[in-house]
BALOBA-1460 file (C-alpha; in Angstrom, 3 decimals):
// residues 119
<rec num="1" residu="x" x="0.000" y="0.000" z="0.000"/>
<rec num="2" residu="x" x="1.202" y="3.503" z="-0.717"/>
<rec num="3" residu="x" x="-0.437" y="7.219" z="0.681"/>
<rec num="4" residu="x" x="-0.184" y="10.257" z="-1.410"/>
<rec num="5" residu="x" x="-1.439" y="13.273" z="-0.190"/>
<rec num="6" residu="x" x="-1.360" y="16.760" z="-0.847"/>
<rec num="7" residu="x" x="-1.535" y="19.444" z="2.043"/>
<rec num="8" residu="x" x="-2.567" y="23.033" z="2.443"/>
<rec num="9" residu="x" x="-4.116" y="23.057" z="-0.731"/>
<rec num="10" residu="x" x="-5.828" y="26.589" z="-0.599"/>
<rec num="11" residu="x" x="-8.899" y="27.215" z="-3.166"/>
<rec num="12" residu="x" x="-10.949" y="30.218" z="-3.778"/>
<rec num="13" residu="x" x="-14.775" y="29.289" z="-4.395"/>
<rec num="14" residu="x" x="-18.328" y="29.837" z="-3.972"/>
<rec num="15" residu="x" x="-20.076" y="27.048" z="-1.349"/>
<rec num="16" residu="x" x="-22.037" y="27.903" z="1.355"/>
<rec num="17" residu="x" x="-25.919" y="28.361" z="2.193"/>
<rec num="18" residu="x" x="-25.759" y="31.908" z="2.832"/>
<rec num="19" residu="x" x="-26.147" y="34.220" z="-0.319"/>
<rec num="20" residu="x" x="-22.728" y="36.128" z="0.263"/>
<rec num="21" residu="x" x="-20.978" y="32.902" z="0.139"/>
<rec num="22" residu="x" x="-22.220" y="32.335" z="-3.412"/>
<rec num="23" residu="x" x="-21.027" y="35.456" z="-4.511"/>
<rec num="24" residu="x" x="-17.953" y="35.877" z="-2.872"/>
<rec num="25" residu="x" x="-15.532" y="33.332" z="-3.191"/>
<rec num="26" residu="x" x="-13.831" y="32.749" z="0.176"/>
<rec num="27" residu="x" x="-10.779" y="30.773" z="0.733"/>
<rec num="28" residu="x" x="-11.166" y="26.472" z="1.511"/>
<rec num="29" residu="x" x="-8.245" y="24.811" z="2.412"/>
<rec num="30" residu="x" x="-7.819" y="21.084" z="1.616"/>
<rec num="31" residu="x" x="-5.840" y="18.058" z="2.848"/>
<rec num="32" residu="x" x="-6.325" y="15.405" z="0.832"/>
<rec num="33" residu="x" x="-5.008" y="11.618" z="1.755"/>
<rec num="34" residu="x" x="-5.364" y="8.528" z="-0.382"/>
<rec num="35" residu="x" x="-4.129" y="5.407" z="-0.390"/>
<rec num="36" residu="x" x="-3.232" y="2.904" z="-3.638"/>
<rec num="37" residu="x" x="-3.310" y="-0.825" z="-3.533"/>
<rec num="38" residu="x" x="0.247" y="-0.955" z="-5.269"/>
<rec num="39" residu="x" x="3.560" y="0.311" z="-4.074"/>
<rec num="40" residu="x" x="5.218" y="-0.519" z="-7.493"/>
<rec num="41" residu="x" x="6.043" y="3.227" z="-8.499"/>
<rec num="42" residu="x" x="8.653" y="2.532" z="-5.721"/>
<rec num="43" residu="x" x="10.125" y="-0.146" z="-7.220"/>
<rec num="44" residu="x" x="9.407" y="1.149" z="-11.296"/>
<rec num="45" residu="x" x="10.218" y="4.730" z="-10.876"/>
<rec num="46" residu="x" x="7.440" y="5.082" z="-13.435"/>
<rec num="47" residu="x" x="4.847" y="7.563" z="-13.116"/>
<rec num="48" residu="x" x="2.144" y="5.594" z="-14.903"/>
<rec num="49" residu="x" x="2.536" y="3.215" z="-11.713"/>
<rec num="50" residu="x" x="1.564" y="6.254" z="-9.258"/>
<rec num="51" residu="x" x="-0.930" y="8.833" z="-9.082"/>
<rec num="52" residu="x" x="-0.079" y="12.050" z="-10.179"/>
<rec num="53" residu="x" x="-0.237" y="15.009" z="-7.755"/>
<rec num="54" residu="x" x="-0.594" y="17.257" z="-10.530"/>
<rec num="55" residu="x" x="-3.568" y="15.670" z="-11.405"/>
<rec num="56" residu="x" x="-5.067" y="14.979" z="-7.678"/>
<rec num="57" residu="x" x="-4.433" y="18.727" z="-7.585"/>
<rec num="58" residu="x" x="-6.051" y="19.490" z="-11.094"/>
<rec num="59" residu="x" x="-8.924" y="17.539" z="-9.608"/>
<rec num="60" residu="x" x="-9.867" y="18.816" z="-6.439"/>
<rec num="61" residu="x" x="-9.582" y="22.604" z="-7.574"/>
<rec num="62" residu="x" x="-11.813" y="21.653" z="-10.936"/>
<rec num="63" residu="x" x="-14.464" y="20.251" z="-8.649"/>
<rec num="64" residu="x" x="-13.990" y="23.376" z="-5.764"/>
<rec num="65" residu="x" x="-14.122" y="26.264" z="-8.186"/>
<rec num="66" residu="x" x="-17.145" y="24.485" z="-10.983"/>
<rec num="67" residu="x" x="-19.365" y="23.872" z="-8.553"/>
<rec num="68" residu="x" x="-21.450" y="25.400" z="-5.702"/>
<rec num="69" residu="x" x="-22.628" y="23.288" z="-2.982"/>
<rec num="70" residu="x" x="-24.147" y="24.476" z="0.186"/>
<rec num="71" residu="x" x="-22.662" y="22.081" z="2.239"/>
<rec num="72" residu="x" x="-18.805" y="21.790" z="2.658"/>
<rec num="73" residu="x" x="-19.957" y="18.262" z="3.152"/>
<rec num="74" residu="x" x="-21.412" y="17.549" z="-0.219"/>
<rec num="75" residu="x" x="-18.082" y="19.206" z="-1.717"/>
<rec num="76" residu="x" x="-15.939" y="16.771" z="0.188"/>
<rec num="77" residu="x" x="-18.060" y="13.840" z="-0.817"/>
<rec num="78" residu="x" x="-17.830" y="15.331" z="-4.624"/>
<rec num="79" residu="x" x="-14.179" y="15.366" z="-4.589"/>
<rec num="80" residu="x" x="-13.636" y="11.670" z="-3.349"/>
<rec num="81" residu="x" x="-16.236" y="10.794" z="-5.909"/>
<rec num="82" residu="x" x="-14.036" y="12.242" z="-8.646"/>
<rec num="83" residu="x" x="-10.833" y="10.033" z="-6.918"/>
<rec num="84" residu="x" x="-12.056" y="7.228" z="-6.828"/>
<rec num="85" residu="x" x="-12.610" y="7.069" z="-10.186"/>
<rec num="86" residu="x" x="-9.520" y="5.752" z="-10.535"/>
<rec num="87" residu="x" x="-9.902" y="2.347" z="-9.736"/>
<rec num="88" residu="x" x="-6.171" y="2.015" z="-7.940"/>
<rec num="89" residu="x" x="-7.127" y="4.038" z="-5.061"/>
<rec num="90" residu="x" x="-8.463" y="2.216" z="-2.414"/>
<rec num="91" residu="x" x="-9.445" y="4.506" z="0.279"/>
<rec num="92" residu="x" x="-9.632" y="8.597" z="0.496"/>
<rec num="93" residu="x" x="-9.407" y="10.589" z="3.410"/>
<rec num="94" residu="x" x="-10.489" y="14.500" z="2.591"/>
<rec num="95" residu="x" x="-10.609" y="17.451" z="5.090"/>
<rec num="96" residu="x" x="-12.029" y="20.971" z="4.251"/>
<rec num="97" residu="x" x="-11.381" y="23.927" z="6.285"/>
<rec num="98" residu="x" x="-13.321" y="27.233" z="5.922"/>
<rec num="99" residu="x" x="-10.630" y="29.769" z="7.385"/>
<rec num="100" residu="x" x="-12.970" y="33.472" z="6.920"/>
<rec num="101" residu="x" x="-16.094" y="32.265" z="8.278"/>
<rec num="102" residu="x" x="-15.216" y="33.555" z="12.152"/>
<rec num="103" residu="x" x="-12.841" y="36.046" z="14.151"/>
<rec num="104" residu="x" x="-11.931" y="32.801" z="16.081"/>
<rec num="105" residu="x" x="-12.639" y="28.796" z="15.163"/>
<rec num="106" residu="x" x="-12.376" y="27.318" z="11.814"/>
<rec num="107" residu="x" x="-15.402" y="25.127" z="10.871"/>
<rec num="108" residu="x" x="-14.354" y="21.941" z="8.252"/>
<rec num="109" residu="x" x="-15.026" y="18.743" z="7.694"/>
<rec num="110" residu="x" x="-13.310" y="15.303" z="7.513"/>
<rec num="111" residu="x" x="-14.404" y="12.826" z="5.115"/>
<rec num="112" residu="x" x="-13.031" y="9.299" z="5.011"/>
<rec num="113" residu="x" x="-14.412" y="7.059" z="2.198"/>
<rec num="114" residu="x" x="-12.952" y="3.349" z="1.654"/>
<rec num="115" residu="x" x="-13.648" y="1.939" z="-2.307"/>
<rec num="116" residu="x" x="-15.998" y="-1.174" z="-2.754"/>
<rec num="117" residu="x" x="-14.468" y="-4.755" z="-4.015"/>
<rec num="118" residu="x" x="-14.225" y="-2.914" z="-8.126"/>
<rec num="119" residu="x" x="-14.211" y="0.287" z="-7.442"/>
């Protein structure tokens, strides 16, 4: 088994339930953990035998900034959605946190979704 993740990932987009929220972007920041049934990119030094963080990346902003959910939940559960596509990841652990909402205490979630036998 190998983890790739990608931290601190910071996103400007519009989810919330409150009107401002949808038009304002505000900052979300993502940490994003997932975990492939093969270790062989160790062994191959191949990137067709990883995941590519460039694309993990490519993917979770694409999903942040085209949609609009009003649920940080919902955008967490989007974004493992669009991970586990590929069928080598076995397991996804997301968090989301919404850093301008208060003065003091950062609401976010933490999503952790394991892949079915296939996908």
């Amino acid at each position: 088994m190998l983890t790739i993740y990608i931290k601190d990932l910071v996103v400007e987009a519009r989810h919330g339930v409150h009107p401002e929220e949808k038009e304002h972007p505000q900052r979300f920041i993502f940490n994003v953990e997932l975990t492939l049934d093969s270790d062989r990119a160790g062994v191959s030094d191949d990137l067709a035998d990883t995941l590519d963080y460039s694309e993990l990346r490519r993917k979770v902003i694409d999903t942040a900034q085209n949609n609009s959910f009003n649920l940080i939940e919902r955008l967490a559960g989007e974004v493992a959605n669009q991970i586990l596509r590929d069928k080598r990841v076995s397991k996804v652990v997301i968090s989301i946190d919404k850093p301008d909402v208060y003065d003091n205490g950062m609401p976010a979630v933490r999503l952790e979704v394991t892949s079915g036998v296939g996908g």
